[in-house]
PDB file of N, CA, C and O in Angstrom:
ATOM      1  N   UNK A   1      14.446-150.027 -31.077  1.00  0.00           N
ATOM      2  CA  UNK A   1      13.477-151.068 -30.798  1.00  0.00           C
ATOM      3  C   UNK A   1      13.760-151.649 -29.425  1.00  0.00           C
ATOM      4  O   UNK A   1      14.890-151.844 -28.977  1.00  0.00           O
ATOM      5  N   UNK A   2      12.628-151.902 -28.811  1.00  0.00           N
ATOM      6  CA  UNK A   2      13.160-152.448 -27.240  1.00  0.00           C
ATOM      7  C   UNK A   2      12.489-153.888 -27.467  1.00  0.00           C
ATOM      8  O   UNK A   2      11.403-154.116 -27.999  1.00  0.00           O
ATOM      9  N   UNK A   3      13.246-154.642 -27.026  1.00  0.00           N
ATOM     10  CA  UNK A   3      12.849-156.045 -27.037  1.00  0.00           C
ATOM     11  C   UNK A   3      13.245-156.758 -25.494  1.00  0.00           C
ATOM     12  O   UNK A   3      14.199-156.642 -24.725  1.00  0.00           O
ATOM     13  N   UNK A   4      11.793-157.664 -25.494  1.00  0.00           N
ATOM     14  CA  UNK A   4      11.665-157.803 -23.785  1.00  0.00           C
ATOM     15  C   UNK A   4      10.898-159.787 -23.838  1.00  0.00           C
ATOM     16  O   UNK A   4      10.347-160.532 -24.649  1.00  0.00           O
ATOM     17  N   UNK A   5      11.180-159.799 -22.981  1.00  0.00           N
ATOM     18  CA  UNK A   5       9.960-161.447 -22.967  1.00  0.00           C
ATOM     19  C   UNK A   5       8.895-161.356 -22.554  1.00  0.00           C
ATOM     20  O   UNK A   5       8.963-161.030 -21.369  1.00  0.00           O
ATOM     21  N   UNK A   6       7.826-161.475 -22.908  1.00  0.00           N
ATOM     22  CA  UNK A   6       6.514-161.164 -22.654  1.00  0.00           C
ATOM     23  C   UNK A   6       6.034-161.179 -21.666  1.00  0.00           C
ATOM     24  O   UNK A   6       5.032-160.499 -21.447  1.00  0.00           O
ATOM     25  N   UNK A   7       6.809-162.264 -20.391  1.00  0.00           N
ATOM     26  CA  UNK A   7       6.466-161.895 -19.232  1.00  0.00           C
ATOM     27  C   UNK A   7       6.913-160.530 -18.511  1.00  0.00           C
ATOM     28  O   UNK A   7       6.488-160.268 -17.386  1.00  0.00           O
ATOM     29  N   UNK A   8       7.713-159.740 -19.143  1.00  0.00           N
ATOM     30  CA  UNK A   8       9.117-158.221 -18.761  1.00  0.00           C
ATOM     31  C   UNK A   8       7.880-157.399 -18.854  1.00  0.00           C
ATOM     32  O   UNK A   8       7.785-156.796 -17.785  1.00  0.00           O
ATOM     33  N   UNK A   9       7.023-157.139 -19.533  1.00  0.00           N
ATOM     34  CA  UNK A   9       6.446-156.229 -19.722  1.00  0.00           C
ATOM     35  C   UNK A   9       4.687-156.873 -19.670  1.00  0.00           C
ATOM     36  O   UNK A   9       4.165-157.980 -19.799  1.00  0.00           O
ATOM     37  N   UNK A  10       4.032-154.950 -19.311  1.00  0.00           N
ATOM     38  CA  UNK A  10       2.436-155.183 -18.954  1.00  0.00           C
ATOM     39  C   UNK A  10       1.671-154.043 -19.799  1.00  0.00           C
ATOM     40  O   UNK A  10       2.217-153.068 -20.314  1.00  0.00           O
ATOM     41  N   UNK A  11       0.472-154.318 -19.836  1.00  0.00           N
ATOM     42  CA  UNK A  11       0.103-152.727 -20.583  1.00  0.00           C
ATOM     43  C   UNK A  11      -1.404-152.672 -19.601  1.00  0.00           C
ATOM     44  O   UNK A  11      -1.882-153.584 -18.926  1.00  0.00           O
ATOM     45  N   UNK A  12      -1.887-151.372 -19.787  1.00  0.00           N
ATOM     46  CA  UNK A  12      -2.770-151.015 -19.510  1.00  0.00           C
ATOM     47  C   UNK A  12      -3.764-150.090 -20.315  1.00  0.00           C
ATOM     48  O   UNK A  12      -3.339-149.262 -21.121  1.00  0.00           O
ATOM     49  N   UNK A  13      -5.040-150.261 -20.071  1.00  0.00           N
ATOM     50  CA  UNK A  13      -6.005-149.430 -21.518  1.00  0.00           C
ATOM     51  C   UNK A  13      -6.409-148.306 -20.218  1.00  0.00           C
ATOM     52  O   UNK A  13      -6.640-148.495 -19.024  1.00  0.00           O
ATOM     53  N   UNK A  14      -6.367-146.891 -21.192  1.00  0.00           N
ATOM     54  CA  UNK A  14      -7.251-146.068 -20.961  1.00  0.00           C
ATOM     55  C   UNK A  14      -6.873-145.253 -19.400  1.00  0.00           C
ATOM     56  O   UNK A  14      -7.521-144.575 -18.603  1.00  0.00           O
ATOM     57  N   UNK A  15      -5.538-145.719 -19.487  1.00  0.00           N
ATOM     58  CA  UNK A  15      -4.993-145.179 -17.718  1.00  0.00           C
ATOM     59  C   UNK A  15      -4.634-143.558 -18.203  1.00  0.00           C
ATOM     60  O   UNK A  15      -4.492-142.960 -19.270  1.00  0.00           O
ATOM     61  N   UNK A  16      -4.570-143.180 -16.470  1.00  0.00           N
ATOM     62  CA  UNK A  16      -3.751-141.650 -16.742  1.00  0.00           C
ATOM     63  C   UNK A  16      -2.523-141.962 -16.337  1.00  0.00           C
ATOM     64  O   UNK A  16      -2.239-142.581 -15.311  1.00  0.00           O
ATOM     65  N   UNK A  17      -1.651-141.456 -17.292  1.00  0.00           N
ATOM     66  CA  UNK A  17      -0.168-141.728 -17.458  1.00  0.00           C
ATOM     67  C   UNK A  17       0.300-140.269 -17.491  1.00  0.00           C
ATOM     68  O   UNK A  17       0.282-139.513 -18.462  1.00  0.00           O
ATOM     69  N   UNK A  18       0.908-139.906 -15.699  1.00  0.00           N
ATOM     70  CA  UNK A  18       1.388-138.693 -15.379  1.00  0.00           C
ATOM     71  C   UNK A  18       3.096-138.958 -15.608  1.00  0.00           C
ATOM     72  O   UNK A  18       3.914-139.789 -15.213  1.00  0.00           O
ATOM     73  N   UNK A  19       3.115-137.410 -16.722  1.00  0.00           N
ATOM     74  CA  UNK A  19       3.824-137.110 -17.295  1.00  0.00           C
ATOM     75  C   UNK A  19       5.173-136.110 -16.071  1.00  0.00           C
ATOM     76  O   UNK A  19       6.394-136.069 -15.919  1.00  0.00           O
ATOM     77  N   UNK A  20       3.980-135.494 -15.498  1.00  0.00           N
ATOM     78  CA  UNK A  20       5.248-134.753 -14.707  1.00  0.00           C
ATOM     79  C   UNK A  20       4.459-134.281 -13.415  1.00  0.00           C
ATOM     80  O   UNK A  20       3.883-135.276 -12.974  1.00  0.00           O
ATOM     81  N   UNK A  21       4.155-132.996 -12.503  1.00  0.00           N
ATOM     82  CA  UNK A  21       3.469-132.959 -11.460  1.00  0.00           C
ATOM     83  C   UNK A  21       2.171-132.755 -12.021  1.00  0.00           C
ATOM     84  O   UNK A  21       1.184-133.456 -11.799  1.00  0.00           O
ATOM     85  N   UNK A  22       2.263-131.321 -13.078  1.00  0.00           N
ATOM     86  CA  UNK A  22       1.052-130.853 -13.498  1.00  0.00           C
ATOM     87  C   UNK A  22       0.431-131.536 -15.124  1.00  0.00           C
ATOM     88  O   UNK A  22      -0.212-130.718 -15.782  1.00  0.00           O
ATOM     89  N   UNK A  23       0.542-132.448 -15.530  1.00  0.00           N
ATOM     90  CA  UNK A  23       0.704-132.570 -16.787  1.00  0.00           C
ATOM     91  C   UNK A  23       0.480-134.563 -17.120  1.00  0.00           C
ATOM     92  O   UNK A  23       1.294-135.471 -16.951  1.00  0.00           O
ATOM     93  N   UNK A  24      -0.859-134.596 -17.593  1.00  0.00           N
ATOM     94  CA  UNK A  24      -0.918-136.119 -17.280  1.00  0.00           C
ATOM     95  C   UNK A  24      -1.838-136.078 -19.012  1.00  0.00           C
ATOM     96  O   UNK A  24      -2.432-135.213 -19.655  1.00  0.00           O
ATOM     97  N   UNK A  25      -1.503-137.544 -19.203  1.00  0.00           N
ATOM     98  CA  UNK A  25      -2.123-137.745 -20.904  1.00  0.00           C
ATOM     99  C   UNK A  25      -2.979-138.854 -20.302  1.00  0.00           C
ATOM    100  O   UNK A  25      -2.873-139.250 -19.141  1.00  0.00           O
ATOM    101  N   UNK A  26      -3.691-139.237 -21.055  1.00  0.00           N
ATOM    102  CA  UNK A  26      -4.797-140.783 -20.712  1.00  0.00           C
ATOM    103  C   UNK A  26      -4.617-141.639 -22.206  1.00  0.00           C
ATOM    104  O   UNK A  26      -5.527-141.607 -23.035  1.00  0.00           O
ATOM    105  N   UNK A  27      -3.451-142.340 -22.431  1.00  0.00           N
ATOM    106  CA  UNK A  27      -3.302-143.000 -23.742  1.00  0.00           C
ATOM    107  C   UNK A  27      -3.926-144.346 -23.711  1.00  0.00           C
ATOM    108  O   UNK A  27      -3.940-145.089 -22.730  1.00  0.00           O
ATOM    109  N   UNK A  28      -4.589-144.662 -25.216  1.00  0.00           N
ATOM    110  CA  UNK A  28      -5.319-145.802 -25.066  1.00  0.00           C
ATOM    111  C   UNK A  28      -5.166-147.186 -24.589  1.00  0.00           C
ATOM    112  O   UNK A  28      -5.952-147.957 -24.038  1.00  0.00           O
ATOM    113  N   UNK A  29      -3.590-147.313 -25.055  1.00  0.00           N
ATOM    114  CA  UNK A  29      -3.045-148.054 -24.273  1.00  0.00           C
ATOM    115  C   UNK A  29      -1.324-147.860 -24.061  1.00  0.00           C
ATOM    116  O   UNK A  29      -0.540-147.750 -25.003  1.00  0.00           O
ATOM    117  N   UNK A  30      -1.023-147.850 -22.925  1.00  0.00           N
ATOM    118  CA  UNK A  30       0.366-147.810 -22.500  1.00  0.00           C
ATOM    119  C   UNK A  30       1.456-149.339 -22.191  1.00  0.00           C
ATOM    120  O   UNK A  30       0.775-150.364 -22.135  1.00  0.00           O
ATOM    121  N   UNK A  31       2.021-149.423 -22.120  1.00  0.00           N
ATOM    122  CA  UNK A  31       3.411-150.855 -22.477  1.00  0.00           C
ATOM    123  C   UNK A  31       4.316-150.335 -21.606  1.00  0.00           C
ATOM    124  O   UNK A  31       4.877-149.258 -21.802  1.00  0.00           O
ATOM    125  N   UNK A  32       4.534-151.172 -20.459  1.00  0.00           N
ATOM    126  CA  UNK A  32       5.813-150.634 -19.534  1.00  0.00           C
ATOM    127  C   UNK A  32       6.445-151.800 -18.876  1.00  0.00           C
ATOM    128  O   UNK A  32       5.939-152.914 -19.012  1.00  0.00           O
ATOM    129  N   UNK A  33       7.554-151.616 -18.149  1.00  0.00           N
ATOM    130  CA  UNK A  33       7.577-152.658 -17.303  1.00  0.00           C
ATOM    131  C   UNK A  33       7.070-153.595 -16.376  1.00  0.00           C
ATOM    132  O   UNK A  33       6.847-153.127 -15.260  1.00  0.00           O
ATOM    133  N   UNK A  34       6.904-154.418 -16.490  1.00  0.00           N
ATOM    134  CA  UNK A  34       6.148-154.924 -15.535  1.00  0.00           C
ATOM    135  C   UNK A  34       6.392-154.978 -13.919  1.00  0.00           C
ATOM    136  O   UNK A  34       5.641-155.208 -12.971  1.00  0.00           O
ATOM    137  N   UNK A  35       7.996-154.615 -14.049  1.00  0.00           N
ATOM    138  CA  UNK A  35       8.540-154.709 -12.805  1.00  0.00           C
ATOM    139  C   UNK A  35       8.475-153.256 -11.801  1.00  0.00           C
ATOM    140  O   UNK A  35       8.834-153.236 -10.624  1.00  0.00           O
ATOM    141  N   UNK A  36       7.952-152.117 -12.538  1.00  0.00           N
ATOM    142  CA  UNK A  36       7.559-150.964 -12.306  1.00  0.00           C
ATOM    143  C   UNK A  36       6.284-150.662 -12.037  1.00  0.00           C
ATOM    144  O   UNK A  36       6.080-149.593 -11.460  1.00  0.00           O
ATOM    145  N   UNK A  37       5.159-151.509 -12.381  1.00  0.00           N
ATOM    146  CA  UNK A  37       4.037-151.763 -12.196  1.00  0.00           C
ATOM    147  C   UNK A  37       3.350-149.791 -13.070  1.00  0.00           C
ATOM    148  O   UNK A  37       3.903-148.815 -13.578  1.00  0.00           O
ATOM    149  N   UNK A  38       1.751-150.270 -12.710  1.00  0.00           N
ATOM    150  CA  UNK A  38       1.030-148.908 -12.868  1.00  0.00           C
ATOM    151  C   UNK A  38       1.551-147.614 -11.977  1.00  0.00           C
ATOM    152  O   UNK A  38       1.188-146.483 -12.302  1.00  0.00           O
ATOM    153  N   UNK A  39       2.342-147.810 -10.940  1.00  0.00           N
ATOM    154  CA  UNK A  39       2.397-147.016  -9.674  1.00  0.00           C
ATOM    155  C   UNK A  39       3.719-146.516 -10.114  1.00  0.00           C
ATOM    156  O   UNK A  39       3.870-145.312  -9.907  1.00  0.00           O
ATOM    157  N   UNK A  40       4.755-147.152 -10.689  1.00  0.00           N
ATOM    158  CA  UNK A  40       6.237-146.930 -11.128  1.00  0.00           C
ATOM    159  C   UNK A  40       6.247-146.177 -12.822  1.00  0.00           C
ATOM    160  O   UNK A  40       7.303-145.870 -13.375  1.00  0.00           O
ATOM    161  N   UNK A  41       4.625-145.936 -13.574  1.00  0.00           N
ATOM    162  CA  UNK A  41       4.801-145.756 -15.157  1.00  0.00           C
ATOM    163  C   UNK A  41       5.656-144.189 -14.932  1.00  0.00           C
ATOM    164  O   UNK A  41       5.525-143.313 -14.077  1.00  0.00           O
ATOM    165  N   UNK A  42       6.288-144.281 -15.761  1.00  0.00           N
ATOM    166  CA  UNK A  42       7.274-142.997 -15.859  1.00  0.00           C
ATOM    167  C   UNK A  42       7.462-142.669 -17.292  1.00  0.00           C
ATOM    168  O   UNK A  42       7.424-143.625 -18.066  1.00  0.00           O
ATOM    169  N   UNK A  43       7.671-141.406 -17.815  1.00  0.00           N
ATOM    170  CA  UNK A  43       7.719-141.262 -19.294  1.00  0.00           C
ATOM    171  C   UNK A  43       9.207-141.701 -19.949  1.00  0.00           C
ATOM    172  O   UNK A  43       9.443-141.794 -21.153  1.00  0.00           O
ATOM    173  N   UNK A  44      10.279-141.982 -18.691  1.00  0.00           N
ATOM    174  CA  UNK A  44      11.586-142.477 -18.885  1.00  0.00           C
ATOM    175  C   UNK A  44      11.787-143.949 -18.951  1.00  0.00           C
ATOM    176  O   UNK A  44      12.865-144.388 -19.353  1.00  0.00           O
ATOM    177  N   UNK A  45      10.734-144.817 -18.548  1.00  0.00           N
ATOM    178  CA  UNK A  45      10.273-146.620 -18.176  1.00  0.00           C
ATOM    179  C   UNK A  45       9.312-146.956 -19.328  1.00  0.00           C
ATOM    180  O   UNK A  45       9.670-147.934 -19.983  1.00  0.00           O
ATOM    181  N   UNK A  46       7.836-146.190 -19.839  1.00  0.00           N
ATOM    182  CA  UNK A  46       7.705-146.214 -20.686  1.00  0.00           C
ATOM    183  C   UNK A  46       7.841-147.301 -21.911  1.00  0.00           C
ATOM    184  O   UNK A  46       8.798-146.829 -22.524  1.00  0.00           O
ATOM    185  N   UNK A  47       7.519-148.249 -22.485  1.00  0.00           N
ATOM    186  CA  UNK A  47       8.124-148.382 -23.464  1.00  0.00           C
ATOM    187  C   UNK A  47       7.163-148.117 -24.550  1.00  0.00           C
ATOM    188  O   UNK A  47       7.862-147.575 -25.405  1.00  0.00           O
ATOM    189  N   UNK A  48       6.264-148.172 -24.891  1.00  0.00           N
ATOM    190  CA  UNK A  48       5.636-146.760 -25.872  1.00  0.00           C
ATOM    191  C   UNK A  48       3.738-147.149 -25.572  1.00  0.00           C
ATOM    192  O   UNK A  48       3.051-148.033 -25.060  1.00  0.00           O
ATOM    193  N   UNK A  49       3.577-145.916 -26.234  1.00  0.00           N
ATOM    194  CA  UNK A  49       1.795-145.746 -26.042  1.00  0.00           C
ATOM    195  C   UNK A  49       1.410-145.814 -27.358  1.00  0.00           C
ATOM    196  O   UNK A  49       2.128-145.484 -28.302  1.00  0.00           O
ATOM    197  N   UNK A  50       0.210-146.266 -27.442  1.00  0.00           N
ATOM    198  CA  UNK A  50      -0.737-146.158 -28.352  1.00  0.00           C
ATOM    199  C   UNK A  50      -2.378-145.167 -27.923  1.00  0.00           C
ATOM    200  O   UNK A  50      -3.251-145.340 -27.072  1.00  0.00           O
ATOM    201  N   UNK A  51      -2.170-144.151 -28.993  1.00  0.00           N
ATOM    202  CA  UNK A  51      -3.742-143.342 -29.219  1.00  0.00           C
ATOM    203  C   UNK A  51      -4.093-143.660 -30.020  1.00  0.00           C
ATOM    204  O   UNK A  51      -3.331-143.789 -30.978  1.00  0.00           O
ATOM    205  N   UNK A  52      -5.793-144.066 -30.165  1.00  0.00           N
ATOM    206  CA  UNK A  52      -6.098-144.597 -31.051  1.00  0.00           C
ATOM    207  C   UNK A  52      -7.055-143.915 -31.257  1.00  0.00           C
ATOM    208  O   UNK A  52      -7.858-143.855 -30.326  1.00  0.00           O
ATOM    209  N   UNK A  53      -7.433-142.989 -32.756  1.00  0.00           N
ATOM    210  CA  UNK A  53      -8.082-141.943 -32.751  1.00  0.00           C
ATOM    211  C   UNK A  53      -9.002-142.034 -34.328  1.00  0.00           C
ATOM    212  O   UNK A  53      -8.607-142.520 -35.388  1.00  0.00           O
ATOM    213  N   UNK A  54     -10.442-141.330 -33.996  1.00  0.00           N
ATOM    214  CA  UNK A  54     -10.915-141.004 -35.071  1.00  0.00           C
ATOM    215  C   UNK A  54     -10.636-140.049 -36.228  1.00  0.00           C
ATOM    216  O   UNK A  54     -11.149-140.033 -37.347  1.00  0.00           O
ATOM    217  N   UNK A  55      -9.558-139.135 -35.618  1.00  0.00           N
ATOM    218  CA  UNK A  55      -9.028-138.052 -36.096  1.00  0.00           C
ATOM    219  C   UNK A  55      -7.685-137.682 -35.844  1.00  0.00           C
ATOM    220  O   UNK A  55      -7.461-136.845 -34.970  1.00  0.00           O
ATOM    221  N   UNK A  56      -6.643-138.256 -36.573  1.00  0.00           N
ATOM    222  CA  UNK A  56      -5.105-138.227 -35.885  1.00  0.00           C
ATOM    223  C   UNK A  56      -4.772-137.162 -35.573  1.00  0.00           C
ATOM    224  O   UNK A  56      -3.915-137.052 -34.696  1.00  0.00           O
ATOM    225  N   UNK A  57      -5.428-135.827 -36.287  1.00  0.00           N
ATOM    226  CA  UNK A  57      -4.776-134.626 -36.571  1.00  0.00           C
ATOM    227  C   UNK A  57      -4.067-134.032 -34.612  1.00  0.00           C
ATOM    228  O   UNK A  57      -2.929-133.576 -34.504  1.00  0.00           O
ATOM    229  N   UNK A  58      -4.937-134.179 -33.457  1.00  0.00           N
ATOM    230  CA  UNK A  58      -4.626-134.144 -32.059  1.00  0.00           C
ATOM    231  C   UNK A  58      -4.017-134.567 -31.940  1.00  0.00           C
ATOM    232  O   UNK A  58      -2.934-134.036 -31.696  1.00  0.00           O
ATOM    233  N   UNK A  59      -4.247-136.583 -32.038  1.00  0.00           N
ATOM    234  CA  UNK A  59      -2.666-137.351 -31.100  1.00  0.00           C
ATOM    235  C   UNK A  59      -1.816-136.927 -32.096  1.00  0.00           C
ATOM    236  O   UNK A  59      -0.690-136.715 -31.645  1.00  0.00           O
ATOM    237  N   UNK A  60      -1.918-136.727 -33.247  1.00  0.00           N
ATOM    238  CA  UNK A  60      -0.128-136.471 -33.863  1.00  0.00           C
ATOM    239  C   UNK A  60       0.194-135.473 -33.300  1.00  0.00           C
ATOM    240  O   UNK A  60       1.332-135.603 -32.848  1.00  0.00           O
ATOM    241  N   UNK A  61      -0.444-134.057 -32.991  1.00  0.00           N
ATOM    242  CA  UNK A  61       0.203-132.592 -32.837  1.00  0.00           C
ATOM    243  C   UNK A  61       0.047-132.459 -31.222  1.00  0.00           C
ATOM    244  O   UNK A  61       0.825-132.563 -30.273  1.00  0.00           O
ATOM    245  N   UNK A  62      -1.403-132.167 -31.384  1.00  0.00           N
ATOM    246  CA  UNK A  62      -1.396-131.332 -29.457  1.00  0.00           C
ATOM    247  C   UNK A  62      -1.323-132.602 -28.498  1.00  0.00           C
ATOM    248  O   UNK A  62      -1.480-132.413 -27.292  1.00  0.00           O
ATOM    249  N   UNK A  63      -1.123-133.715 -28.915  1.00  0.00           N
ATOM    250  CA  UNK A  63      -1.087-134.789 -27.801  1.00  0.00           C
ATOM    251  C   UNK A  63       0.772-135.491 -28.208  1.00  0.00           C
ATOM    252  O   UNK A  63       1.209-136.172 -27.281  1.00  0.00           O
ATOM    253  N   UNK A  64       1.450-135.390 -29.063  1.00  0.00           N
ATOM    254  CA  UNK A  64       2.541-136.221 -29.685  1.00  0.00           C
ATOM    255  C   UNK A  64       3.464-135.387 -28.452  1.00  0.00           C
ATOM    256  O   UNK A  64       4.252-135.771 -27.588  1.00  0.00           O
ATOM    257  N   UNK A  65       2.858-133.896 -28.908  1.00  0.00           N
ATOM    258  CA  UNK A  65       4.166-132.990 -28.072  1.00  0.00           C
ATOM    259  C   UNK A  65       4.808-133.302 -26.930  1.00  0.00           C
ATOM    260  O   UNK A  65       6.003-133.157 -26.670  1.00  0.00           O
ATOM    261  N   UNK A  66       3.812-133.807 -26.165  1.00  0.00           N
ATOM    262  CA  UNK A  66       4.056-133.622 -24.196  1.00  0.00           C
ATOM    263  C   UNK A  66       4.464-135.145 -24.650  1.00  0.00           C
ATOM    264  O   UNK A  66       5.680-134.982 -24.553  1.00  0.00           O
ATOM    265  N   UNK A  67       4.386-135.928 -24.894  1.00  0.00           N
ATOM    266  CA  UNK A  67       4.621-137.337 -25.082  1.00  0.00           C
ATOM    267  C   UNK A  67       6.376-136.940 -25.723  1.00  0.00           C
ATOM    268  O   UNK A  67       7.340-137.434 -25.138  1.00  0.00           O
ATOM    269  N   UNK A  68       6.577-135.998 -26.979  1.00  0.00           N
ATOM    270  CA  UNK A  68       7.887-136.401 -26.942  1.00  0.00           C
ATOM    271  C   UNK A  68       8.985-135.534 -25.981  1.00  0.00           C
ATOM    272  O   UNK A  68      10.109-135.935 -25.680  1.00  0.00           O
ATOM    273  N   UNK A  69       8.315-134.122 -25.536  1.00  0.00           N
ATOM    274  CA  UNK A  69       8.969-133.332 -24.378  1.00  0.00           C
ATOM    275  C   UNK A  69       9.343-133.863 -23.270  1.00  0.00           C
ATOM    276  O   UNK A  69      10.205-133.253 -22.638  1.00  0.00           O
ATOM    277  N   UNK A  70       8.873-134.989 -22.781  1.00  0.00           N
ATOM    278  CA  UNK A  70       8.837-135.409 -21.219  1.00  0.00           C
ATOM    279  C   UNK A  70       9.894-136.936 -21.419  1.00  0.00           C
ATOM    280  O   UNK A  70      10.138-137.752 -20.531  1.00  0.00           O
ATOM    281  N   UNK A  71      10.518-136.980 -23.259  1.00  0.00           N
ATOM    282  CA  UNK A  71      11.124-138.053 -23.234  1.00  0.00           C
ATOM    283  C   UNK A  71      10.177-139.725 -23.290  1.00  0.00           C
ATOM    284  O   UNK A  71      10.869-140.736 -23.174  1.00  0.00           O
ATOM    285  N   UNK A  72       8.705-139.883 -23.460  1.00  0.00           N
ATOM    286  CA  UNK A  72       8.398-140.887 -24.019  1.00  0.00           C
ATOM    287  C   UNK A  72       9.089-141.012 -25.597  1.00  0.00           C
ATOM    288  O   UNK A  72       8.991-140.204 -26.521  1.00  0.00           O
ATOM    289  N   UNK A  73      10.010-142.667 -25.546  1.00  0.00           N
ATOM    290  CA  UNK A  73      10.639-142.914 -26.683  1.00  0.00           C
ATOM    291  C   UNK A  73       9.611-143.357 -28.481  1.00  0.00           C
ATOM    292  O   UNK A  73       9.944-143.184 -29.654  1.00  0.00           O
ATOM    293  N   UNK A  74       8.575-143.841 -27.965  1.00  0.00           N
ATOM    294  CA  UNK A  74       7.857-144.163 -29.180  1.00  0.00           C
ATOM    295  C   UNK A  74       6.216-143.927 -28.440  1.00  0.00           C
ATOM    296  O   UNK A  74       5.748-144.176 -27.329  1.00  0.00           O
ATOM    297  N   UNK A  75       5.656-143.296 -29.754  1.00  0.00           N
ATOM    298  CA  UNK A  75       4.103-143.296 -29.564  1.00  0.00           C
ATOM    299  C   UNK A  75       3.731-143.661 -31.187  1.00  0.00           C
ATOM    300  O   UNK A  75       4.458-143.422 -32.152  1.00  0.00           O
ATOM    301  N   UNK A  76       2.195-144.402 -31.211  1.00  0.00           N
ATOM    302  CA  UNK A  76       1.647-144.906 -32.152  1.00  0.00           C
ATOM    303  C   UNK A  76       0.743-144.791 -32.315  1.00  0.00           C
ATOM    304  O   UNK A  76       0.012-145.646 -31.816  1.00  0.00           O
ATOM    305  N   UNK A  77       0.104-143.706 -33.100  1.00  0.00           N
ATOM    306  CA  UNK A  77      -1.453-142.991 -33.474  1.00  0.00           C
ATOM    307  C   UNK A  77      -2.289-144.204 -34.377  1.00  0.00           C
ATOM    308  O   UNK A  77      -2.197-144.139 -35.603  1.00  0.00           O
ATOM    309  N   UNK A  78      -2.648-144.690 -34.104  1.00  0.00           N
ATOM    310  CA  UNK A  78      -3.785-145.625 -35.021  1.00  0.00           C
ATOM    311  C   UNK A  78      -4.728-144.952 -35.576  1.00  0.00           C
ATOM    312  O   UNK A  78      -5.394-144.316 -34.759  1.00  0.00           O
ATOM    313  N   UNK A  79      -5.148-144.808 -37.002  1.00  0.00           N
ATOM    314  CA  UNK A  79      -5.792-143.789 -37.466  1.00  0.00           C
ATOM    315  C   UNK A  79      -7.254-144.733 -37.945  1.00  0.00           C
ATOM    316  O   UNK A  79      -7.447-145.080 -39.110  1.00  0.00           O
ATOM    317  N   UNK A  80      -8.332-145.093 -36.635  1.00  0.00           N
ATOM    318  CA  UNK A  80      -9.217-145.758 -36.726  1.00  0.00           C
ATOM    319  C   UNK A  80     -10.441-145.517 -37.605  1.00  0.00           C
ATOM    320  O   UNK A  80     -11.438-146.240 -37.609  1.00  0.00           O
ATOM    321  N   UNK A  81     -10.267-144.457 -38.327  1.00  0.00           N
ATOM    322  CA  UNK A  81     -11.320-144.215 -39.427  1.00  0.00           C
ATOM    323  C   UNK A  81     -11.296-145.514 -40.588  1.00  0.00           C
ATOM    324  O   UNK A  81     -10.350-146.301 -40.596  1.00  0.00           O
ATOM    325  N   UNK A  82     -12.165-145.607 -41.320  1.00  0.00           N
ATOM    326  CA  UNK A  82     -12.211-146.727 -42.314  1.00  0.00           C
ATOM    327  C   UNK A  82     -12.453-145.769 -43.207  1.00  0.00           C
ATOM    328  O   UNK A  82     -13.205-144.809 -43.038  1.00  0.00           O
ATOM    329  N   UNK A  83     -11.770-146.038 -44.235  1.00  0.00           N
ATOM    330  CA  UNK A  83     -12.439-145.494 -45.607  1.00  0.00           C
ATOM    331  C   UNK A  83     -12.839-146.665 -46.850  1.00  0.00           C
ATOM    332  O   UNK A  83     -12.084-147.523 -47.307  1.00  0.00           O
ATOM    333  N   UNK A  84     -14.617-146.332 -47.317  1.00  0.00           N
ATOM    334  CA  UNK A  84     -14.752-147.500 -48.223  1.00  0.00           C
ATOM    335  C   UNK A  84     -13.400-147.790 -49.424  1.00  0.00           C
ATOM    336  O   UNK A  84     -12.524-146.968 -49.694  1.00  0.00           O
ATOM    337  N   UNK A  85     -13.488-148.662 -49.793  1.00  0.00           N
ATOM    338  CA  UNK A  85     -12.086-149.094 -50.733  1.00  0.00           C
ATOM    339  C   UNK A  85     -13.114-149.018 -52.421  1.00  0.00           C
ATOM    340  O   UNK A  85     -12.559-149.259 -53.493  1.00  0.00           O
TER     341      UNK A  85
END
């Protein structure tokens, strides 16, 4: 668990968050330092992403991968479907 003071950290919706030269994800929303800004996000600074999806079955598999290969420590699939109760 990383714990920070709310001013330590910033997030951003819907950015591209390059992973390495060739290899960039666009997570719904990303959580990083603030002192690293958008220009400093690194998958090692990071402190975790959220995809927020109609269909987890992608962000869990073909999107989780490069997120945990490149060393992002936590990602969080929100599984935005509703089902009636």
């Amino acid at each position: 668990m990383v714990s920070a003071a709310a001013g330590d950290v910033d997030f951003a919706v819907a950015t591209a968050f390059r992973l390495s030269q060739y290899t960039y994800l666009e997570p719904d929303v990303v959580i990083f330092p603030r002192a690293s800004g958008i220009p400093g996000l690194a998958a090692d600074n990071v402190r975790f992403v959220v995809e927020i999806a109609d269909s987890s079955r992608h962000d869990m598999g073909r999107k989780a991968s490069p997120y945990a290969s490149f060393g992002v420590r936590e990602l969080w699939v929100v599984d935005a479907v509703v089902t009636s109760l």
